[in-house]
C-alpha positions as CSV (number, residue, x, y, z in Angstrom):
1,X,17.0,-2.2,-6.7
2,X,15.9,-4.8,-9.3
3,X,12.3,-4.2,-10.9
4,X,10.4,-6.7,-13.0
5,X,7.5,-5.8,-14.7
6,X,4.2,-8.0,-15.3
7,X,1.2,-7.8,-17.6
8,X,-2.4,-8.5,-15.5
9,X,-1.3,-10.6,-13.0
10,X,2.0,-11.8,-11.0
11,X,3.5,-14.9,-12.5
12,X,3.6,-18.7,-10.9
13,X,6.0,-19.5,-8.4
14,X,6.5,-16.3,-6.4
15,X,7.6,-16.6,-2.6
16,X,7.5,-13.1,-1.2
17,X,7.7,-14.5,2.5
18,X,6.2,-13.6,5.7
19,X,5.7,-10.2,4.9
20,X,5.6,-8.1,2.0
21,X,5.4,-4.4,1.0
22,X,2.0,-3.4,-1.5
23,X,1.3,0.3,-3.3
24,X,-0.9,0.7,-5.6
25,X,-1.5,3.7,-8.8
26,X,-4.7,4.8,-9.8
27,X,-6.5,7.4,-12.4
28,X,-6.9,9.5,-9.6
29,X,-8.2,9.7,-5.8
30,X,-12.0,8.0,-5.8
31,X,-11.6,4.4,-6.2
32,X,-15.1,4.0,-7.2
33,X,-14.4,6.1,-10.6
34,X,-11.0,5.8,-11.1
35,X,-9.5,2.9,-12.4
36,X,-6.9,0.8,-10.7
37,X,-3.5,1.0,-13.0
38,X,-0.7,-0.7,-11.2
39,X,0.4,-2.6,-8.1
40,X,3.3,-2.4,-6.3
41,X,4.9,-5.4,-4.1
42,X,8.1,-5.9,-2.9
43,X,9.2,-9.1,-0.4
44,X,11.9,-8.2,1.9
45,X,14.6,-8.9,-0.1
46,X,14.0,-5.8,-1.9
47,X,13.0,-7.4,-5.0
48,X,10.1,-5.3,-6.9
49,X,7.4,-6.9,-8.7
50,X,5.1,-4.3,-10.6
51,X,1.5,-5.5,-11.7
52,X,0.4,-2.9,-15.0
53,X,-3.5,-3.8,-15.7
54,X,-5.2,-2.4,-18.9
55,X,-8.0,-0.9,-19.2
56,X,-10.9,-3.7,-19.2
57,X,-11.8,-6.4,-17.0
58,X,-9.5,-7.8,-13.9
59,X,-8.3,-10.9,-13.7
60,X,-5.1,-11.6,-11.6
61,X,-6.5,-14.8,-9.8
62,X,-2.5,-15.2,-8.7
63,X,-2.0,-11.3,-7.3
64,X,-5.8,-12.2,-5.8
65,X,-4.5,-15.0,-3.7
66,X,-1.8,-13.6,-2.3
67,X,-3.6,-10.3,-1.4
68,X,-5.9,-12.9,0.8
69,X,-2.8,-15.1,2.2
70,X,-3.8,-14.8,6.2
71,X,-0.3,-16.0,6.5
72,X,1.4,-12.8,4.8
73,X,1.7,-9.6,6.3
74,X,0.6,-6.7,4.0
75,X,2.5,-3.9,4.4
76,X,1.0,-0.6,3.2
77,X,1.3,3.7,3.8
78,X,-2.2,4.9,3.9
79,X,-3.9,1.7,3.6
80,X,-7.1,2.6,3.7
81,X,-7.2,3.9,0.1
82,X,-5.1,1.1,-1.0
83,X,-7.7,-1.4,0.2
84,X,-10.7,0.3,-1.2
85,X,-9.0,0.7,-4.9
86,X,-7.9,-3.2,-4.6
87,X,-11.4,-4.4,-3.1
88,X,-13.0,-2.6,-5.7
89,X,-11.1,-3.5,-8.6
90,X,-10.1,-7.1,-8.5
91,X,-12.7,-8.2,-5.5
92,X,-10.5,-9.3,-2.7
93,X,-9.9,-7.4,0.7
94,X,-6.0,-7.7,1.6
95,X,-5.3,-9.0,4.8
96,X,-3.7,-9.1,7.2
97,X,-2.5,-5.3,7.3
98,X,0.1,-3.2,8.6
99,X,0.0,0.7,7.9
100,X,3.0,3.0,8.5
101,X,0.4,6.1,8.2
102,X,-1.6,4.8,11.4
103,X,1.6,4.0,12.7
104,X,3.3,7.1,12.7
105,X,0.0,8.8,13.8
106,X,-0.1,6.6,16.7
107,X,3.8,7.1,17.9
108,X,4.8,10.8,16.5
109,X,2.7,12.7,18.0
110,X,5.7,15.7,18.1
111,X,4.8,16.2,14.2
112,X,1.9,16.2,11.3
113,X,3.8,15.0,9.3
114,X,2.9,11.6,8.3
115,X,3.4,11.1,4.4
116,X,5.6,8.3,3.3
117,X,8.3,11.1,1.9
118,X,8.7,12.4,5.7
119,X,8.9,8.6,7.0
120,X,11.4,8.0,4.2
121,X,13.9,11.4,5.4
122,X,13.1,11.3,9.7
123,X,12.9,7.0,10.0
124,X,15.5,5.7,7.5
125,X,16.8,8.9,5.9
126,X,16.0,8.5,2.4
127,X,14.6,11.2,0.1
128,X,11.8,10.3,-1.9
129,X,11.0,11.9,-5.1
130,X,7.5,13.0,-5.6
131,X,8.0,14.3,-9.2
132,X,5.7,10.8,-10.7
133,X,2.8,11.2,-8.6
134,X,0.6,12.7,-10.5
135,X,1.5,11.0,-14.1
136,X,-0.5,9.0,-16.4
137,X,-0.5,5.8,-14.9
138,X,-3.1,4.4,-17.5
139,X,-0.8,5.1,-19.8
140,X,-0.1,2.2,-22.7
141,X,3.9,2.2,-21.8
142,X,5.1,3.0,-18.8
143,X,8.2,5.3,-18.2
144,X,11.2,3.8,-16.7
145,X,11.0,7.5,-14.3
146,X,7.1,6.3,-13.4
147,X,8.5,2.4,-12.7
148,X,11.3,4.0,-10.3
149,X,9.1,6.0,-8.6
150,X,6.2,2.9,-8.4
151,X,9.0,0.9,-6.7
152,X,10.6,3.5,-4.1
153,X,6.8,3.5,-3.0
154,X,7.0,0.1,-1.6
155,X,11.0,-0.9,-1.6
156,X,11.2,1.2,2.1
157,X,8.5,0.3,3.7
158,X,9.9,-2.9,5.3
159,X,12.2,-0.6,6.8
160,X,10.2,2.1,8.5
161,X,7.9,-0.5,9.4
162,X,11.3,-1.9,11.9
163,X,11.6,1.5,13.0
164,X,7.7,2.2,13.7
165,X,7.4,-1.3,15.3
166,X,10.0,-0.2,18.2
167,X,8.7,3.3,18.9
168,X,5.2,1.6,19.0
169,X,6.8,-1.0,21.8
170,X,8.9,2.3,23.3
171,X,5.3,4.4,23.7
172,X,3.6,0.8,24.8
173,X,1.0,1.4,21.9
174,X,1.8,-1.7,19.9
175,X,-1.5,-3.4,20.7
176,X,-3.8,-0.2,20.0
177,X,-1.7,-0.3,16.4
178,X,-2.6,-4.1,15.4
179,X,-6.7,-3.6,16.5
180,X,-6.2,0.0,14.3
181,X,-5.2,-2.2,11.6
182,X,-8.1,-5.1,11.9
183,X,-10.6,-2.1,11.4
184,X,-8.8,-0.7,8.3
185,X,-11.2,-3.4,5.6
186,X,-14.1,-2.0,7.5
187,X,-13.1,1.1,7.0
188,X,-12.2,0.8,3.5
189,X,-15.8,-0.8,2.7
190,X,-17.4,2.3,4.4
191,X,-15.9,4.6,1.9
192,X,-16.8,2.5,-1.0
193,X,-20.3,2.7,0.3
194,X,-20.7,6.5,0.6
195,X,-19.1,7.1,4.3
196,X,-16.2,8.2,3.0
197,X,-16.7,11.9,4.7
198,X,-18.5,10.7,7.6
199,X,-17.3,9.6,11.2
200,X,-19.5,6.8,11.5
201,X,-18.8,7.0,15.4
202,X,-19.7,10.6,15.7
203,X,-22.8,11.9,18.1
């Protein structure tokens, strides 16, 4: 696994391809308060680029664009948060999405257990360390621990996304999946309005 690091915003000249796997760190859980630290991408070729921001205004006009490509595939476990802290912070909506969370809701129905580090052991059988999760990630320097874990967070999800793609053909749910995913912006702008608790849909 090769990592690089970059300062505010990705560099010129990046090809990540048709689809590409995105994570993000944050101060904490409410992406109206706390700040958004670092993004995750990583192409298929298992390539990681990490994006550190600093503690001020955002400006990554080149992360911006590609977060908007129509053309490439976002790939992201529990979108929904991830879209909120990215709308919120540097103004663009990703799109379009694929989430392995949704996913494995839809076709594992014989388990609750949907975090990334179950997907990891049962889909590909990699274990995923958790230890970094709840670090400093506004930190001035990051640890080469924290820039490991930032990576595994993104470096698998091309693969479980394979695996979730046939179960979600197997179970003929495929189609439910993708409109799941074109309501995930909407969603994501409903929390950052104040519906974060609500069901919108409810009587």
């Amino acid at each position: 696994m090769s990592i690089e690091l970059h300062e505010g915003d990705l560099p010129a000249g990046l090809d990540f391809g048709a689809s590409i796997a995105i994570d993000t760190e944050t101060m904490g859980l409410n992406p109206m308060r706390d700040r958004l630290c670092l993004v995750q991408l990583c192409g298929a070729d298992g390539h990681v680029h990490l994006v550190r921001f600093a503690r001020g205004p955002y400006a990554a006009p080149r992360l911006g664009a590609l977060l908007g490509e129509p053309k490439v595939l976002k790939i992201f476990h529990f979108a929904r948060f991830d879209l909120a802290a990215i709308s919120h912070n540097l103004g663009v909506m990703p799109g379009p999405v694929y989430c392995t969370k949704i996913a494995s809701r839809l076709v594992r129905t014989f388990t609750d257990r949907h975090g990334l580090k179950d997907l990891a052991r049962d889909l590909i059988g990699v274990e995923l360390s958790k230890e970094q999760q709840s670090s400093d990630w506004g930190a001035a320097e990051l640890s080469p621990a924290q820039m490991k874990y930032a990576a595994a967070d993104v470096i698998h999800l091309h693969a479980i996304r394979q695996r979730l793609d046939a179960m979600l053909a197997r179970e003929g749910r495929a189609g439910l999946a993708q409109d799941l995913f074109a309501c995930l912006p909407v969603r994501a702008r409903l929390d950052l309005m104040g519906w974060a608790e609500t069901d919108i849909f409810a009587h």
